[in-house]
N, C-alpha and C positions, 0 to 999 in steps of 0.2 A: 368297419369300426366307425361308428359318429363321432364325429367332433361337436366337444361342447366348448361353446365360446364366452361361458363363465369360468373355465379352468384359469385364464389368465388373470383373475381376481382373487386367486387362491394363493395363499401364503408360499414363495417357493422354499423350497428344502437344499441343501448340500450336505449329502450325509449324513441325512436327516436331522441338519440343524436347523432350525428355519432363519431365513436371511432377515426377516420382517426389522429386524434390530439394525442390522446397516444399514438398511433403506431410512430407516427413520433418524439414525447419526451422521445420515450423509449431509445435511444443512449446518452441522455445528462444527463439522471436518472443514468444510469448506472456509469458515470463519477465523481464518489464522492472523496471529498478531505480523505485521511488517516491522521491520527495522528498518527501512530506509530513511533518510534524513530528508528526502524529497520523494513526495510521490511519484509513480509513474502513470501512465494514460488510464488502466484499467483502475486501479485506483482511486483515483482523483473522477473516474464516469461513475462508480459506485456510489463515493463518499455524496458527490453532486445528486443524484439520484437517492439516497436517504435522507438529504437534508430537502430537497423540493418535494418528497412523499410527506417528510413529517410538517413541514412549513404547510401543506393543500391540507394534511388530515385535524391538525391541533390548531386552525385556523378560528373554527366555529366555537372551540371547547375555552372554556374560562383557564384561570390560572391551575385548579387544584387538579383538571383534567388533562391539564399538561405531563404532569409524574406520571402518566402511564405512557408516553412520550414512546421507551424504550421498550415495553413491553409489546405497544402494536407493531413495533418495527420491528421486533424478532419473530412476530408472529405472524407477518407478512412475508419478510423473509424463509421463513420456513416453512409456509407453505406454498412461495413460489417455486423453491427447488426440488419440494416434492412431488408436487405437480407437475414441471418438466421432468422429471425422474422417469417418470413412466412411456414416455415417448421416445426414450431410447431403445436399442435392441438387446434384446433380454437382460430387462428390469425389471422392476414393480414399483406399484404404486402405491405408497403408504395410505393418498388419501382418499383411494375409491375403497378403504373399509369403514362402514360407519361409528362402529365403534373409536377408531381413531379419530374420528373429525368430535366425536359426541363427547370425548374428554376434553376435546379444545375449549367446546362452543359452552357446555354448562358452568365449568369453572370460570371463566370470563365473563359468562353473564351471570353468572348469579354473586361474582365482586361486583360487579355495578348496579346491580339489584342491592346488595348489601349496603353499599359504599351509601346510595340515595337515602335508606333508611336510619343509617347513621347518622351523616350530617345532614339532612334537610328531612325530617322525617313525615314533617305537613305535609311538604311539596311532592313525596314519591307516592302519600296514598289518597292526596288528589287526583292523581290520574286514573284511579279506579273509580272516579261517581265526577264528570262532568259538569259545571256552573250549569244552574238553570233544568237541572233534571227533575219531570215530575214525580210526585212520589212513587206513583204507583209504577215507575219503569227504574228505581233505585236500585229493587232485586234485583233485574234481568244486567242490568249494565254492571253489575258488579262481578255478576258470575262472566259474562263476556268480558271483560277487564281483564277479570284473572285468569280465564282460559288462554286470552292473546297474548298475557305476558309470560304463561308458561309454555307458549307453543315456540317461541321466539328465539331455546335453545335448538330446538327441533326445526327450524324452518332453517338452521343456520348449520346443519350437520349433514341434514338430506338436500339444501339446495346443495353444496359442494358435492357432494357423492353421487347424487345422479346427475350432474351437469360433466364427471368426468367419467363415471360409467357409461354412461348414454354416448357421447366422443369415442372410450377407445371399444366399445363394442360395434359402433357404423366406423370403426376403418378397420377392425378383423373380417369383417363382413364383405367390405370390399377389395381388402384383400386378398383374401377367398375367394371371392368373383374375378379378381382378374389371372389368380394362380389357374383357378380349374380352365377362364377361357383361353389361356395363352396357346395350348398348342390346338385349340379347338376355333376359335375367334380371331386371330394375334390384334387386328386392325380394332376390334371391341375392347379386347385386352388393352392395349397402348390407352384407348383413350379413360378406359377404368381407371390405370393407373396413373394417368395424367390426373383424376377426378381426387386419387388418394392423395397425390400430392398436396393439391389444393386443400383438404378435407385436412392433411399435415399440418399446414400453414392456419387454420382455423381453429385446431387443436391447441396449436401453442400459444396465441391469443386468449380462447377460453382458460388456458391454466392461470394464464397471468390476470384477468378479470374474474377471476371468481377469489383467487388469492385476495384482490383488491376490494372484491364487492365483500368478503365476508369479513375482512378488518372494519371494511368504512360502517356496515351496519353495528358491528361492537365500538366503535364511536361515536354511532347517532343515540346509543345504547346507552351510553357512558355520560354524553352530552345531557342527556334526560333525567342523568340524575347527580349531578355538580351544580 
């Protein structure tokens, strides 16, 4: 029997219900209100750590870019815990399906697409014809103008998707390599799984930088049109 090592990207079932719906409510479970009259240590490392994200991220954006303030910090949030989701043992990962990333990324940008031609609407279709263009390259730069801005939901759905498909498919792999070598290699084995380990450690990084990198680019986004 082959092992396919895309099964682990497939929707899991219990009783054939598919889980895909917890996995994806597991960020907003997490988000419960406190009653305490004083925080305690996790808390108060949370709260510190939302207010130095949005202080680095609303830094560059003017005032009106501020009101999305809450939005990029849910939506940080929530695709940092789905992203570690998947690096647990038997879980799944909401956002190594593209379709899930592809309803984040177009609805977001295409408000800030919106948002530009409402209020500043000079300013947004300046950016499709350049100061100082000659005539005869008006066409060409227009059609590449509007190609880049419509690729911009797409470069923001498939860099997420394959930066965590490409991660947990090289550590099923070396997992694999160190299950088959263990009673065949053990000393090869050991150091495979030393190597998984490490590959661990890099995994959890890339979840929380790509979480990060796919907000900060719907801010440079947002930025370009307030």
């Amino acid at each position: 029997m082959m092992l396919n090592f895309f099964d682990q990207f497939l929707t899991p079932k219990l009783l054939g219900i598919p889980l895909m719906l917890i996995a994806m409510l597991l960020p907003a479970i997490t988000l419960y209100p406190s009653s305490r009259l004083l925080p305690n240590r996790t808390l108060a490392t949370k709260m510190w750590l939302m207010n130095s994200f949005i202080k680095q991220l609303m830094g560059p954006l003017n005032k009106m870019g501020h009101s999305w303030a809450a939005i990029l910090l849910m939506v940080m949030y929530y695709l940092l815990v789905t992203n570690l989701l998947g690096l647990l043992p038997y879980t799944f990962t909401p956002t190594t399906q593209l379709s899930l990333n592809m309803s984040l990324a177009v609805p977001l940008w295409l408000s800030t697409v919106l948002l530009g031609l409402r209020n500043q609407p000079t300013t947004s279709l300046s950016h499709f014809l350049p100061t100082g263009t000659p005539t005869l390259l008006i066409p060409i730069l227009i059609i590449i103008e509007t190609i880049s801005l419509f690729i911009r939901p797409l470069a923001l759905g498939v860099r997420l998707t394959a930066n965590l498909t490409a991660g947990h498919l090289l550590m099923q792999l070396i997992s694999t390599a160190a299950l088959i070598l263990a009673p065949l290699m053990p000393t090869l084995s050991i150091l495979t799984t030393i190597l998984l380990l490490l590959l661990t450690g890099l995994e959890i990084a890339v979840a929380m930088i790509q979480a990060y990198v796919f907000v900060l680019l719907l801010s440079l986004y947002l930025q370009e049109n307030t």
